[in-house]
N, C-alpha and C positions, 0 to 999 in steps of 0.2 A: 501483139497477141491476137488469133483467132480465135474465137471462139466458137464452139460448135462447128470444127474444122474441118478438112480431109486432104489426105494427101495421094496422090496417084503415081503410082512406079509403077515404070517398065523395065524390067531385068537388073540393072545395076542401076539406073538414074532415075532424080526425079522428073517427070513429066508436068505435075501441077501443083500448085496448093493455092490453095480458099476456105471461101465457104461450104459447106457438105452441100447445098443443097447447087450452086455451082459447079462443083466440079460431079456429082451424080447426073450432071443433063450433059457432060462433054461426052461425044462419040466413042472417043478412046475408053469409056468407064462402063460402059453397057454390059459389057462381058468380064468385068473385073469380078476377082473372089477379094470378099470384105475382110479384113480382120475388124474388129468393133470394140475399142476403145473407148465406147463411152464412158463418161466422168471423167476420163481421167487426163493426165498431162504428157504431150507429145514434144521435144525435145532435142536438139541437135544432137548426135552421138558424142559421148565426152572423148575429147582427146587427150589424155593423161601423157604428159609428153616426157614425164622423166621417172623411169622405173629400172630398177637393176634385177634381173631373175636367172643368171646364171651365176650360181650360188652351190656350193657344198652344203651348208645348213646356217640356222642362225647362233649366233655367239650366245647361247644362255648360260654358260658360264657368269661371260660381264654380265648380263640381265640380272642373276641371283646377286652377286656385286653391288650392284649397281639400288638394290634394295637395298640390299646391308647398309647403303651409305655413300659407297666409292665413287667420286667426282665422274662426273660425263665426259669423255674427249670425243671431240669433233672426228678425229682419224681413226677410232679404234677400229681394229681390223678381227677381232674376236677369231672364230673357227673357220673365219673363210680366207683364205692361204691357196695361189694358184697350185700349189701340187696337189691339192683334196680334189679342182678344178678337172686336173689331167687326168687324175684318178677316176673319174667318173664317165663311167662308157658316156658318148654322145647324144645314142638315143635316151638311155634312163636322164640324163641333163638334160636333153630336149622336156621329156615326159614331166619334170618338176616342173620347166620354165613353163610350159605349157597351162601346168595347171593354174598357175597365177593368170596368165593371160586369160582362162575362161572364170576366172573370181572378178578379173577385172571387166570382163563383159557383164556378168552378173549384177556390177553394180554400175552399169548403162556406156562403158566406154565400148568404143568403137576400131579405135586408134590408140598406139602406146609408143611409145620413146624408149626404147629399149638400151639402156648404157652398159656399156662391157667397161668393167675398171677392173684387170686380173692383174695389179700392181709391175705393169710392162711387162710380163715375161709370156715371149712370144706365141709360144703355144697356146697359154689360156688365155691368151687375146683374142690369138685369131679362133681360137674354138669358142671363146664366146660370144664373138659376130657372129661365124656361120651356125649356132643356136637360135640367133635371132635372126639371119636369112629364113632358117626355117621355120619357123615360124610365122611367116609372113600368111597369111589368108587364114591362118587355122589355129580361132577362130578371128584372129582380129588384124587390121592393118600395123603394120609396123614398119619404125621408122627408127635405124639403130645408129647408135652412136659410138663412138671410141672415145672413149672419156681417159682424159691425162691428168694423173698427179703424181704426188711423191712420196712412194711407199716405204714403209718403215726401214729403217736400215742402210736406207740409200742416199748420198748427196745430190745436192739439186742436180750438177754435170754431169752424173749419172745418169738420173734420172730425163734426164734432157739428152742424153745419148741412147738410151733403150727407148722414148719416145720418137724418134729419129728411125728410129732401126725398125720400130714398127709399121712406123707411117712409110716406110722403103715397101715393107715386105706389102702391103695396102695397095701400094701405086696407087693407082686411079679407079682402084675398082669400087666401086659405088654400089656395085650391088650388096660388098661385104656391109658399107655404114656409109649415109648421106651426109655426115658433118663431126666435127670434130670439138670435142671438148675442153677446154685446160682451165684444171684449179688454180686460184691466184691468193697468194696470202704468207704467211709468216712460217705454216708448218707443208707449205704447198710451194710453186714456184715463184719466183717476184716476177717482173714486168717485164724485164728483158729478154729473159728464159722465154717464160707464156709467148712474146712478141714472136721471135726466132718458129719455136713450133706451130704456130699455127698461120704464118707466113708460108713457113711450108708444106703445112695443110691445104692453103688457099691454093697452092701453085700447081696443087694436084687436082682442083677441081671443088674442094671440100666446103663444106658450110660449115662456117666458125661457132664457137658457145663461148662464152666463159664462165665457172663456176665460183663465186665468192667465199672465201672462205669465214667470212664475217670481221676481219681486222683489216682489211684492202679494199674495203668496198667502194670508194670515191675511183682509185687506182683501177682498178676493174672495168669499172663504167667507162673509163674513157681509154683507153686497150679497146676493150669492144666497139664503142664506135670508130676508136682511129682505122681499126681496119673492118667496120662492116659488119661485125657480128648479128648474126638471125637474134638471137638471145642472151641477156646476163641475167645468172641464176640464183636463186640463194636470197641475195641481198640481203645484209645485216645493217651498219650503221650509216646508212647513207645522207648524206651533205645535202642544204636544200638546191646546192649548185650542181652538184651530179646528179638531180629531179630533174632540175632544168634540162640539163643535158639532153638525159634522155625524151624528154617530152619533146624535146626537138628531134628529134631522131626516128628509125624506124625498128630501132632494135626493142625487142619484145623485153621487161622485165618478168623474167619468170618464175612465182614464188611458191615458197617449197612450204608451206603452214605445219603438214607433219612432219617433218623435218625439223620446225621451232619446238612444236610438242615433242618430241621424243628426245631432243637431245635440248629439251630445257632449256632454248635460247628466245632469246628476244624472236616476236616476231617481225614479220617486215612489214612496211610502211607503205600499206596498201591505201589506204584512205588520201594519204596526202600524193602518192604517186598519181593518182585516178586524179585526185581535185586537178593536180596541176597539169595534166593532160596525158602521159604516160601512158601508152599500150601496158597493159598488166594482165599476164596468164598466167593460170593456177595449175598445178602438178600433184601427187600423191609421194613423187618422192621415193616413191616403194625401193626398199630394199635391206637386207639382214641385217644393216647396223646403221643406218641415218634413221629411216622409217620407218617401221615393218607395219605399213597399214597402208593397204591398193586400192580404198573406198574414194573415188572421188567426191562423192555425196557427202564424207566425211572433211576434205579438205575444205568443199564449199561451206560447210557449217562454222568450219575453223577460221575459216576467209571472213564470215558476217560476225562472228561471235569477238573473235579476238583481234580482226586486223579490221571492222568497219565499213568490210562493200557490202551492197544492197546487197537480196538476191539476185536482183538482175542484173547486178554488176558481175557478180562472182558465178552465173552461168554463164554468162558471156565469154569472161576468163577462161574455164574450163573448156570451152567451145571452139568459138571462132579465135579467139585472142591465141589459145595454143595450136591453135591450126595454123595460123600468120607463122607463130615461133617455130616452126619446124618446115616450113615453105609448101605448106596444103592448102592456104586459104582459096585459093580458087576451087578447091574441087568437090572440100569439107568442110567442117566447122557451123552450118547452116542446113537449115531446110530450105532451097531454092530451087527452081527450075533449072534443071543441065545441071547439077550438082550431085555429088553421088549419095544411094540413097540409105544413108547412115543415120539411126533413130533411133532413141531410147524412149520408153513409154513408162512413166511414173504410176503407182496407184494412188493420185492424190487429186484431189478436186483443187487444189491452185499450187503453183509452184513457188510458194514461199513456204511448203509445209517440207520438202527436200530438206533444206538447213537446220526448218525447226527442231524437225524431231531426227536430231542427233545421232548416229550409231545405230539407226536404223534401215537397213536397206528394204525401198521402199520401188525398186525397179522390178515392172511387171514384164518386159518385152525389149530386146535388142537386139536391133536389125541393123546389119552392115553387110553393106553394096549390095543390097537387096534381098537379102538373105537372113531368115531368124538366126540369130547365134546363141539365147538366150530366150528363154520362156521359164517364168516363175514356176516354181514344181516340176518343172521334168527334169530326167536327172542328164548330166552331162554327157554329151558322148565321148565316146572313146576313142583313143587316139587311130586317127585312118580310119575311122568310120565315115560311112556317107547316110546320119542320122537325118530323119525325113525333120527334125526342128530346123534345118542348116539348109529345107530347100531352097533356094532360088523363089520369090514372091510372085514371077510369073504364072502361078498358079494357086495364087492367095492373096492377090492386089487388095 
């Protein structure tokens, strides 16, 4: 921690950080424009690395259900069906995703994990990557995924055959998605299956995940590391030997806290993952039927309140730990020198009032790659606008 700090960018990178009264005597800072943050709390940009926003609408059928009484299923698929997906011109499906992505700035991210899961059927696959290609700078970095499971109706060989057929039509193009996802579990693929598809994921260039579905989760863990996996996600009832595992490893556990809240499960086993040395990043999960809540300031709360990290464990998580899981830690995740310059600015006089006060969004300021995307009270701009909140800080250092 700084105290009485300052930071110094130039165009997209950081140049310095210190002390104010330090970096106010560097050469470079003579002719900077201030922005003045004092009292309050300056922050690495959150990277929310797992969010779903290519969506027809959410399931509030189940939701009224699901009050009445009616049991939680982990797969429910409620009103979001890939032909609602087709059905929706690109640009109005751009304009929804978009708006989550500036609620997700709002509440201090920077960077998003954007997963397309249109139950394999190829069109609203490939339509809901190149949503999230577009997406990319406006307003936040993105970094998208092809997320594989097994949608209702279909057998695993199926399922393992239209995953196939999609990852064909993909090849190697990486600009569509940086890594690939597979659920592993009892109503998802078993071990073989997942092994096969992201094998030949791998062979195409791709960054591995895997997703837990909370009954495989020892099985999961070591799939992920036998072949590499950036990240294993979810995590439900895990073994203290698959702890081990990972604590040995470099694969990120990445956990979903709204995810446990919303569909009522156990949460995961963040305190003893950290004890035992484990990389652990945190996620919001967002999306119409696991999470429907984008606040990472929310999830960090759920991180200290019901899974046990400090606060500075569970910003950490949010930060750098989900910059590693997505292959960014070099460039994000941190306030550093040569690092890009990605900052959320809290209104709070210490950074353990974030978690405290719950349900609160409490972010005054977010800048990414040096640029405001976010300014408390002003209102959002509009899509293809060149809003002077979005300039470039070359003129507002």
């Amino acid at each position: 921690m700084i105290r009485d700090g300052s930071v110094l960018i130039d165009g997209q990178r950081i140049v310095e950080v210190g002390s104010t009264r330090r970096i106010e005597n560097l050469s470079r800072a003579k002719e900077a424009r201030v922005i003045d943050v004092s009292g309050k709390v300056v922050l690495p940009g959150f990277v929310d690395a797992h969010m779903r926003l290519a969506f027809a609408g959410p399931p509030l059928r189940r939701f009224e259900e699901r009050i009445a009484g009616a049991p939680v299923a982990w797969n429910e698929q409620g009103e979001r069906t890939p032909s609602s997906i087709r059905a929706i011109p690109a640009r109005e499906l751009r304009a929804r995703a978009r708006r989550w992505t500036y609620l997700a700035a709002a509440a201090g991210a920077t960077t998003v994990g954007l997963h397309s899961r249109q139950n394999l059927e190829m069109e609203a696959e490939i339509k809901g990557l190149r949503v999230a290609q577009a997406l990319a700078g406006d307003p936040v970095n993105v970094a998208a995924v092809f997320g594989v499971g097994v949608p209702p109706g279909l057998d695993r060989p199926r399922a393992e055959e239209r995953a196939l057929e999609v990852l064909d039509k993909l090849g190697s193009r990486k600009s569509l998605c940086y890594a690939v996802e597979v659920e592993l579990g009892r109503a998802a693929f078993d071990v073989a299956a997942a092994r096969r598809i992201l094998v030949s994921a791998r062979q195409r260039g791709f960054a591995l995940k895997l997703l837990d579905h909370g009954d495989e989760t020892d099985s999961c863990v070591r799939l992920a590391l036998e072949l590499g996996a950036s990240s294993v996600e979810r995590l439900g009832k895990i073994s203290e030997a698959a702890i081990d595992l990972l604590a040995d490893s470099q694969t990120v556990a990445m956990l979903l806290p709204g995810v446990a809240y919303h569909q009522e499960s156990p949460y995961p086993p963040a305190r003893r993952l950290v004890d035992r040395g484990a990389a652990v990043a945190l996620a919001s999960g967002f999306g119409p039927t696991l999470s429907p809540g984008f606040s990472l300031p929310m999830a960090i709360s759920l991180a200290c309140r019901e899974m046990r990290l400090m606060p500075e464990e569970a910003i950490a998580a949010a930060t750098l730990n989900a910059a590693v899981a997505i292959g960014q830690g070099d460039r994000i995740g941190s306030i550093e020198p040569d690092k890009q310059a990605d900052m959320t600015v809290f209104d709070v006089a210490d950074y353990r009032e974030i978690p405290y006060f719950f349900g609160v969004n409490l972010c005054a300021l977010t800048i990414q790659a040096g640029r405001v995307i976010y300014r408390a009270g002003a209102p959002p701009p509009l899509e293809g606008s060149s809003d002077r909140s979005r300039a470039p800080l070359e003129s507002r250092r």
